[in-house]
C-alpha positions in Angstrom: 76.8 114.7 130.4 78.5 115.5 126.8 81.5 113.2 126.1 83.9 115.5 126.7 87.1 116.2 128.6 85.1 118.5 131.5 81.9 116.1 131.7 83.7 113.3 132.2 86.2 114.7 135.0 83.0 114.2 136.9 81.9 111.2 136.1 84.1 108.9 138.2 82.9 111.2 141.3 79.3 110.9 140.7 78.8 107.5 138.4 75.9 106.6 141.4 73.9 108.9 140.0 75.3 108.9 136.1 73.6 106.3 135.6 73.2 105.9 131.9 74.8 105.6 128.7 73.6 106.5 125.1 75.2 105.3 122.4 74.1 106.2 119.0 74.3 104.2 116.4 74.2 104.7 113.0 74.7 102.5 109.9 77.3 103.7 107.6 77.9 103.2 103.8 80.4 105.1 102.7 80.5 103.7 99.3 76.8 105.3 98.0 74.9 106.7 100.8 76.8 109.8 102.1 73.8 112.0 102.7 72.0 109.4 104.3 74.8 108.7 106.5 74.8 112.6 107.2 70.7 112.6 107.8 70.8 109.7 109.8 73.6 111.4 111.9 72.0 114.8 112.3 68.7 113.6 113.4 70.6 111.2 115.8 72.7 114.1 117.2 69.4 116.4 117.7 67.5 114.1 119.3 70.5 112.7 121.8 71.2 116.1 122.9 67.8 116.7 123.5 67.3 114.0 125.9 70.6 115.0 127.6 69.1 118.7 128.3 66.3 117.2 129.9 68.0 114.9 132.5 71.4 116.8 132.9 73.8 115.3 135.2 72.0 111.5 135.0 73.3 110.7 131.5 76.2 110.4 129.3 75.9 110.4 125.7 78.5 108.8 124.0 80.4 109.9 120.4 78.3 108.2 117.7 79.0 104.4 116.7 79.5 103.4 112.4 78.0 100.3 111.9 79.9 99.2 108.6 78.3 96.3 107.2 78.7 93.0 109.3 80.8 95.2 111.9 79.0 96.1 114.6 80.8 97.1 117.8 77.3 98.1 119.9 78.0 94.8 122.1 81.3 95.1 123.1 81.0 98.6 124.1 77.5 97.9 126.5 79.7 95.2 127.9 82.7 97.8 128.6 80.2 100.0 129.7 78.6 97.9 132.2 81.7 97.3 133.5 82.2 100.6 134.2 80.0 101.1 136.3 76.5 102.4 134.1 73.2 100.6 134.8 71.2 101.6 131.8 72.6 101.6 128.1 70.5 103.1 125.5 70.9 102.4 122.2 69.8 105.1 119.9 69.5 104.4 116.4 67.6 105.2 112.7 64.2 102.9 112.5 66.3 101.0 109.3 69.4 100.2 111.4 68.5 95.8 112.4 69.4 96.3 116.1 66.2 94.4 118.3 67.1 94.4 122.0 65.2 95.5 125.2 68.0 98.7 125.4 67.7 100.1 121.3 65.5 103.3 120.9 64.8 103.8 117.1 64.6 106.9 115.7 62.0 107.9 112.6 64.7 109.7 110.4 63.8 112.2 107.6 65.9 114.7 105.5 65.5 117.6 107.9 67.0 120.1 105.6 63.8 121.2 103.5 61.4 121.4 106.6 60.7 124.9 107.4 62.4 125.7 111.1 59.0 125.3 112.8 58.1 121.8 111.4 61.6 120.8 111.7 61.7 121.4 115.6 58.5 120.5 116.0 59.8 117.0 114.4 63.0 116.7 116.6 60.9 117.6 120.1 58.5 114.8 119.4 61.4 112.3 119.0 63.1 113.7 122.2 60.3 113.2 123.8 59.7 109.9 122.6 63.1 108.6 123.5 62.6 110.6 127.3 59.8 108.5 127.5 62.0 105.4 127.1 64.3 106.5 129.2 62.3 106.4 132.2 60.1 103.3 131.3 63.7 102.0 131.7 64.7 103.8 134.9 61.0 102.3 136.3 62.0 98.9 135.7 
């Protein structure tokens, strides 16, 4: 499930089998890194969306989180989360971003933009596939 107005008329009616949460998470410096913000963010949104495709109608990923500097709200919203009603939350972030838990998936980010469309997809599969794979070590456990 997409955040969105549709998606989540159905959640309250099925959260049983909605399971799960993503949150993505990426760090954000607004001051000097504005296309690594937007890299970070693209590769992030690919690779989310991805994993939704796959298990349809057992997820929901959520709008993207800004870690600004000492700010991050990734705890507060897994807590509101689970008290929601989701079992699983996944946190999916770049491989720089200092989150270490049992939940955070990192993601090996590169400038996507000079890849020729075969590599490129070839790149965002394997992630999706990687974070899949998380997924249901998680659901196993």
């Amino acid at each position: 499930m997409l955040f969105n107005h549709n998606d989540l008329m159905l959640l309250n009616d099925q959260i049983e089998y909605i399971d799960t949460a993503i949150i993505p998470a990426i760090p954000a410096d607004y001051a000097s890194r504005l296309l690594d913000i937007a890299d970070q963010y693209e590769m992030i949104q690919y690779v989310t969306l991805g994993a939704e495709q796959q298990f349809k109608g057992r997820l929901l990923v959520l709008p993207p989180v800004q870690i600004l500097g000492d700010y991050n709200p990734v705890s507060l919203i897994d807590s509101q989360l689970k008290e929601f009603g989701f079992k699983n939350i996944i946190v999916v972030c770049p491989q720089t971003l200092q989150i270490d838990a049992d939940n955070v998936h990192k993601v090996n980010i590169i400038p996507l933009e000079s890849m020729d469309n075969e590599m490129k997809q070839e790149f965002i599969q394997d992630n999706v596939k990687s974070l899949m794979k998380f997924i249901i070590t998680l659901w196993n456990k």
